[in-house]
PADRENTOR-366885 format. One record per residue (C-alpha): y, z, x; residue in three letters. Coordinates in Angstrom, 3 decimals. Example, Ala and Ser with C-alpha at 12.3 -4.5 7.8 and 13.67 -1.06 7.14 Angstrom:
% PADRENTOR-366885
FIZA       yy       zz       xx res
FIZA   -4.500    7.800   12.300 ALA
FIZA   -1.060    7.140   13.670 SER
% end
This chain:
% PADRENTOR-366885
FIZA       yy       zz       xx res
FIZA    9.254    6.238   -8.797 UNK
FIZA    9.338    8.232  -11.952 UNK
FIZA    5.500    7.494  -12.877 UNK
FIZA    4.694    9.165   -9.298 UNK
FIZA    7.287   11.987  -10.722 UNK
FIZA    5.060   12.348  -13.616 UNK
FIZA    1.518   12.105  -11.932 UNK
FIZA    2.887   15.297   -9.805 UNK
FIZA    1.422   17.467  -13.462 UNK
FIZA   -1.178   16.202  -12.750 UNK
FIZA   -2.044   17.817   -9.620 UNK
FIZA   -2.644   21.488   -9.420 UNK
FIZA    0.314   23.668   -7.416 UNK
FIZA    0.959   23.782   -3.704 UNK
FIZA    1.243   26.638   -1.732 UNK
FIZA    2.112   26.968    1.756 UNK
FIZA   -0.500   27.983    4.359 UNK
FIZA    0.430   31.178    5.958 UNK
FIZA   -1.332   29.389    9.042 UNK
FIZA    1.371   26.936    9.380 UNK
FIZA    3.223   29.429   11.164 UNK
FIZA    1.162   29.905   13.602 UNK
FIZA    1.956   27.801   16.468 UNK
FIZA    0.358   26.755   19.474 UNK
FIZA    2.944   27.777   21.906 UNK
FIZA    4.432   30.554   21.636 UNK
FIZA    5.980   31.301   25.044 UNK
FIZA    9.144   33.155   25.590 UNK
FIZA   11.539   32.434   28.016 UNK
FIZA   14.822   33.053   28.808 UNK
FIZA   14.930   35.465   26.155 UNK
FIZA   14.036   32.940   23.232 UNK
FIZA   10.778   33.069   21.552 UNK
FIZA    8.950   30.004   20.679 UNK
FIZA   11.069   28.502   23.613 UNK
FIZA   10.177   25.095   23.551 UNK
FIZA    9.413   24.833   20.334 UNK
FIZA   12.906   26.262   19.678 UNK
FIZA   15.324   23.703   22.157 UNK
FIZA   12.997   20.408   21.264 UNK
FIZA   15.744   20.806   18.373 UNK
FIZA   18.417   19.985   20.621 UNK
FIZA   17.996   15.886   20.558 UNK
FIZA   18.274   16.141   16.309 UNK
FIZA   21.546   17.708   17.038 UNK
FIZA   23.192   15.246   19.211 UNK
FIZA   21.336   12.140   17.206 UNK
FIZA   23.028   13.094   14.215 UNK
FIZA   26.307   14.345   15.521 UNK
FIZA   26.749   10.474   16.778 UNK
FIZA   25.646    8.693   13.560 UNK
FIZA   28.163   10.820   11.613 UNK
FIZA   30.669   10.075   13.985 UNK
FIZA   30.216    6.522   14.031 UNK
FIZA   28.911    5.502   10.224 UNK
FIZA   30.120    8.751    8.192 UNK
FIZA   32.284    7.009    6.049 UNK
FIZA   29.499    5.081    4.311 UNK
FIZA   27.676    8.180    1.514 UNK
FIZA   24.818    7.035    2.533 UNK
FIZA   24.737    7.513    6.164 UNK
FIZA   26.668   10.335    6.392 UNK
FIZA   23.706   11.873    4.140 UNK
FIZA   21.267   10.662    6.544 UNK
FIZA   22.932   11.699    9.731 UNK
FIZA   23.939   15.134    8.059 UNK
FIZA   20.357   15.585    7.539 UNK
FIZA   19.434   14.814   11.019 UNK
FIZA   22.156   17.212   12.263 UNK
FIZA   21.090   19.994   10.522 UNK
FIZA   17.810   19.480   10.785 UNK
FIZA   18.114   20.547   14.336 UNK
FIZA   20.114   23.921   13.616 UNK
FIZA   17.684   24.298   10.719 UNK
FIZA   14.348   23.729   12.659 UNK
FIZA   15.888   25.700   16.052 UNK
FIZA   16.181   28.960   13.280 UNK
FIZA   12.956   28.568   11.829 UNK
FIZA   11.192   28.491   15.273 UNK
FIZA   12.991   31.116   16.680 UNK
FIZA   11.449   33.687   13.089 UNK
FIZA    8.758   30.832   11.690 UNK
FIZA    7.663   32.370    8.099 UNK
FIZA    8.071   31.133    4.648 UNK
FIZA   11.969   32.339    4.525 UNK
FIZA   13.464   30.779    7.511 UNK
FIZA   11.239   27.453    6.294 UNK
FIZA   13.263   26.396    3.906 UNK
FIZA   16.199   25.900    6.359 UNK
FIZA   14.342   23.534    8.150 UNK
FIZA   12.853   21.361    5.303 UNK
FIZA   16.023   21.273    3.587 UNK
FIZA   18.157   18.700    5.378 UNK
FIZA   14.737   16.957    6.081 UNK
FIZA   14.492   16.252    1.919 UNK
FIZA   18.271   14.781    2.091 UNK
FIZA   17.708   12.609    5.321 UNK
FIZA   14.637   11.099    3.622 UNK
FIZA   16.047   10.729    0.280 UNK
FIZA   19.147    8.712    1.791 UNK
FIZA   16.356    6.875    3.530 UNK
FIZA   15.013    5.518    0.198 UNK
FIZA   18.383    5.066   -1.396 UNK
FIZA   19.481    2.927    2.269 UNK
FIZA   16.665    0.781    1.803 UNK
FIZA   16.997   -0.236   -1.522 UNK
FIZA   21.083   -0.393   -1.383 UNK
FIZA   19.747   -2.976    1.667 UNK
FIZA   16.775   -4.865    0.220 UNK
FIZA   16.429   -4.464   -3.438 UNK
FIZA   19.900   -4.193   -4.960 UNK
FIZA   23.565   -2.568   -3.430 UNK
FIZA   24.086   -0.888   -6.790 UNK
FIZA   20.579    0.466   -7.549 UNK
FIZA   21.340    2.171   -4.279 UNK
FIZA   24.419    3.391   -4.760 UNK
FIZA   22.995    4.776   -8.163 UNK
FIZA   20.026    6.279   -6.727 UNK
FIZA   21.441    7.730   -3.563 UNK
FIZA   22.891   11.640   -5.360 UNK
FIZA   19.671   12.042   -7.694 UNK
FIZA   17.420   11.524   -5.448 UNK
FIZA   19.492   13.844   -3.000 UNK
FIZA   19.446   16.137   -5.675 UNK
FIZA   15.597   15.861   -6.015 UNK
FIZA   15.142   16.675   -2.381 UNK
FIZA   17.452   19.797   -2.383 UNK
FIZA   15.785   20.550   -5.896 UNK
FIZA   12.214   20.755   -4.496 UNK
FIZA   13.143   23.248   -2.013 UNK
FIZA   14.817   25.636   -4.441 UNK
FIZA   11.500   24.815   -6.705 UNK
FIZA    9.493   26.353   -3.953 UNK
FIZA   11.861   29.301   -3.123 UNK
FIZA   11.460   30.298   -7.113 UNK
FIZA    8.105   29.342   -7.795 UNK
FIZA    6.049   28.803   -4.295 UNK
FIZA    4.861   24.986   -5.559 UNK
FIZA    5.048   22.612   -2.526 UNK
FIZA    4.441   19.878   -4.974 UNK
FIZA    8.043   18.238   -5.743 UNK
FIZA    8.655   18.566   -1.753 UNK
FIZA    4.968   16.887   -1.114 UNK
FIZA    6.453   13.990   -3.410 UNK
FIZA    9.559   14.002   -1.381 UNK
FIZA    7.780   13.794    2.070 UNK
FIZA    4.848   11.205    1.195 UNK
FIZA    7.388    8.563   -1.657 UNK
FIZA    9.197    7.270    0.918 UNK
FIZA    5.988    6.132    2.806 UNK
FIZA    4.635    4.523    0.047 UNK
FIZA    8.154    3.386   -1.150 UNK
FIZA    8.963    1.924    2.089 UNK
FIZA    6.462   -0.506    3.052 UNK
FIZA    6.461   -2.206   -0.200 UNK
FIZA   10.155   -2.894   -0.257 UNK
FIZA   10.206   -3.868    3.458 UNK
FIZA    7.306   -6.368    2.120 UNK
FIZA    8.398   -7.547   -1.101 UNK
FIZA   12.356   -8.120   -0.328 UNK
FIZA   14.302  -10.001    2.225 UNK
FIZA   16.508   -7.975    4.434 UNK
FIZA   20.394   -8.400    4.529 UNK
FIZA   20.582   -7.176    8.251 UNK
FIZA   19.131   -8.159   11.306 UNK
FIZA   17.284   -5.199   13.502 UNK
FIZA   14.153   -4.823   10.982 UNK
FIZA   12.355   -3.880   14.224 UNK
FIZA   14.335   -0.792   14.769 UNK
FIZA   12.882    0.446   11.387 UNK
FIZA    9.177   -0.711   12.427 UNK
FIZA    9.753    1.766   15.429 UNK
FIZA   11.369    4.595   13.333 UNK
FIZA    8.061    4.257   11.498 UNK
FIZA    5.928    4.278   14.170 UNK
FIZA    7.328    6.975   15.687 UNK
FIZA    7.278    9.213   12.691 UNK
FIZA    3.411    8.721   12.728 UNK
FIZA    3.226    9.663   16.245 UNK
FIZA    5.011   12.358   15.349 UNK
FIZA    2.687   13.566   12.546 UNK
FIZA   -0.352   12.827   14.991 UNK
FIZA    1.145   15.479   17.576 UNK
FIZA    1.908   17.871   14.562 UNK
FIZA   -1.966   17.776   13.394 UNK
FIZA   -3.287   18.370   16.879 UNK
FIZA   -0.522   20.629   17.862 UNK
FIZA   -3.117   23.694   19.379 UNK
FIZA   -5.862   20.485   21.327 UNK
FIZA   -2.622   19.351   23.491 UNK
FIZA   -1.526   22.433   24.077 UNK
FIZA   -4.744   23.462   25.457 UNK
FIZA   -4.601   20.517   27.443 UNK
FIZA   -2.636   21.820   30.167 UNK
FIZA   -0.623   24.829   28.657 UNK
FIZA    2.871   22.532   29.237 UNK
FIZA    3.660   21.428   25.987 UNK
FIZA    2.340   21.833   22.565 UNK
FIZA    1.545   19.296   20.320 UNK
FIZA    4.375   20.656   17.967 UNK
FIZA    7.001   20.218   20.998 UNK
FIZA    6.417   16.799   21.331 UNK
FIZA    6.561   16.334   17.091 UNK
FIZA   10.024   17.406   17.344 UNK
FIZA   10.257   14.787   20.533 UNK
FIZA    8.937   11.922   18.581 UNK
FIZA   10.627   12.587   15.098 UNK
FIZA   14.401   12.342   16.742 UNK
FIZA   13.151    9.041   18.882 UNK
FIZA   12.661    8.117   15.311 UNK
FIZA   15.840    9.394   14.278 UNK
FIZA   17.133    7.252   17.256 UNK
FIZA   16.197    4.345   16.690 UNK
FIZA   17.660    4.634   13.125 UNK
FIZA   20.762    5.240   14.968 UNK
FIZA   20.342    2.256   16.894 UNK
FIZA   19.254    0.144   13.894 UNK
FIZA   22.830    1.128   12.566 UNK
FIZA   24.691    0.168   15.450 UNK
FIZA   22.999   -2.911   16.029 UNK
FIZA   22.202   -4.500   13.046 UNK
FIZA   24.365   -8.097   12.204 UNK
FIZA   24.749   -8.921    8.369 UNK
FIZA   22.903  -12.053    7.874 UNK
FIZA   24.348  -15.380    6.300 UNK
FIZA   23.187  -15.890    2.919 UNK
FIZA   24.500  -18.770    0.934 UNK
FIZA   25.372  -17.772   -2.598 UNK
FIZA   24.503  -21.381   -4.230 UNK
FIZA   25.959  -20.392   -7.873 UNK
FIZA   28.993  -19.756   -6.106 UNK
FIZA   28.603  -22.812   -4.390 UNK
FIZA   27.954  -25.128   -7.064 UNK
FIZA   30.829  -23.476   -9.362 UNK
FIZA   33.112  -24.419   -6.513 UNK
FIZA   31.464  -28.307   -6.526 UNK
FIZA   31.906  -28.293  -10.327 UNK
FIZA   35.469  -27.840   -9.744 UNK
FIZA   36.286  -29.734   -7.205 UNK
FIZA   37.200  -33.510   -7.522 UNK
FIZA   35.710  -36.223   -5.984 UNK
FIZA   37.162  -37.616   -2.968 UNK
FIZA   40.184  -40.414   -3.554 UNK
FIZA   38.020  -43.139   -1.604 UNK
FIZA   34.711  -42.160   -3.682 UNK
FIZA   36.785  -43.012   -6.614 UNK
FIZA   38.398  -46.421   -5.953 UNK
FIZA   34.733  -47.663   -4.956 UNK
FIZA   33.293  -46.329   -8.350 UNK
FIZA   36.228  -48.153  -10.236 UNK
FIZA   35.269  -51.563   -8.093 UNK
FIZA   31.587  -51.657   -9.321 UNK
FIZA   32.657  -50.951  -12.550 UNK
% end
């Protein structure tokens, strides 16, 4: 983690394409501009409001489901006035729901105190790449906070045994986030399609399924049974023998 901190120098600064804002759909009705792009918030709302009511006594989840429930207040505002300013609102609780990501994953897979450790820096290093890009307009930190976890991810998913049952929930969450990026990148081609939805509707559609299924992972998941055998064999080291094992020992001998 910190050597891909360091290889951010590296790379020359990030700025934000002024075409970002420019979205395929950009109906308004009812009175709301950017309509649907607007009140696809709506499912990140009610995701989130549920995993903090359920699991917001753990740090960890309570970061993730935080982020999730202000991600669709945050996202809703930026929609409704999408520029540079009212961006930051919406990748800001994105940076702590993936950080607390990480930090669940390795509290899970790798070691519980490593993630317990981890879990406020790298909180801190999400919220810290925003304010980096307010100040100085370099997308680079935030870049590192979006792309680490998938590259983190994987590899601890592959290299260490899981505690919990409902793995599958986080293959979904994964696949979903990729759909999600796929109807991001060819937000304006379905649009076009048939002028009902825009590619960056159903983004917003897809990334809270994702969310979901998080949520589900959490409410489903079963600790498994693992056998510590040092504990084990310190309790056989101080245990004696059974009396009939003894009396036929003392007969051979």
């Amino acid at each position: 983690m910190l050597a891909s901190l360091l290889g951010l120098f590296l790379l020359p600064p990030i700025v934000q394409n002024q075409s970002y804002h420019d979205f395929a759909d950009q109906r308004t009705l009812f009175g709301v501009p950017n309509f649907w792009n607007v009140v696809s918030n709506v499912p990140f709302i009610g995701i989130g409001a549920v995993g903090l009511w359920q699991f917001g006594r753990s740090q960890a989840t309570m970061l993730l489901f935080l982020g999730i429930f202000l991600t669709g207040f945050g996202s809703a505002y930026y929609h409704l006035e999408p520029s540079d300013q009212t961006l930051f609102w919406d990748r800001l609780p994105i940076a702590v729901s993936f950080m607390a990501i990480v930090a669940i994953a390795i509290d899970e897979r790798v070691d519980r105190s490593a993630g317990a450790l981890l879990l406020w820096p790298m909180t801190a290093i999400g919220v810290f790449s925003l304010l980096l890009w307010r100040w100085t307009g370099d997308l680079r930190l935030y870049a590192w906070v979006q792309f680490f976890p998938c590259l983190a991810l994987p590899l601890i998913f592959l290299l260490f045994a899981a505690r919990f049952s409902g793995t599958i929930y986080w293959l979904l969450a994964a696949m979903l986030y990729g759909l999600a990026k796929l109807f991001e990148f060819y937000d304006s081609a379905i649009y076009s399609a048939g002028a009902i939805l825009s590619g960056h509707t159903l983004k917003h559609f897809a990334a809270a399924a994702a969310c979901g299924a998080l949520l589900r992972y959490f409410q489903s998941r079963q600790a498994f049974a693992i056998a510590d055998t040092a504990h084990y064999a310190r309790q056989d080291k101080r245990k004696p023998p059974p009396a009939g094992r003894v009396r036929r020992t003392a007969k051979r001998l």
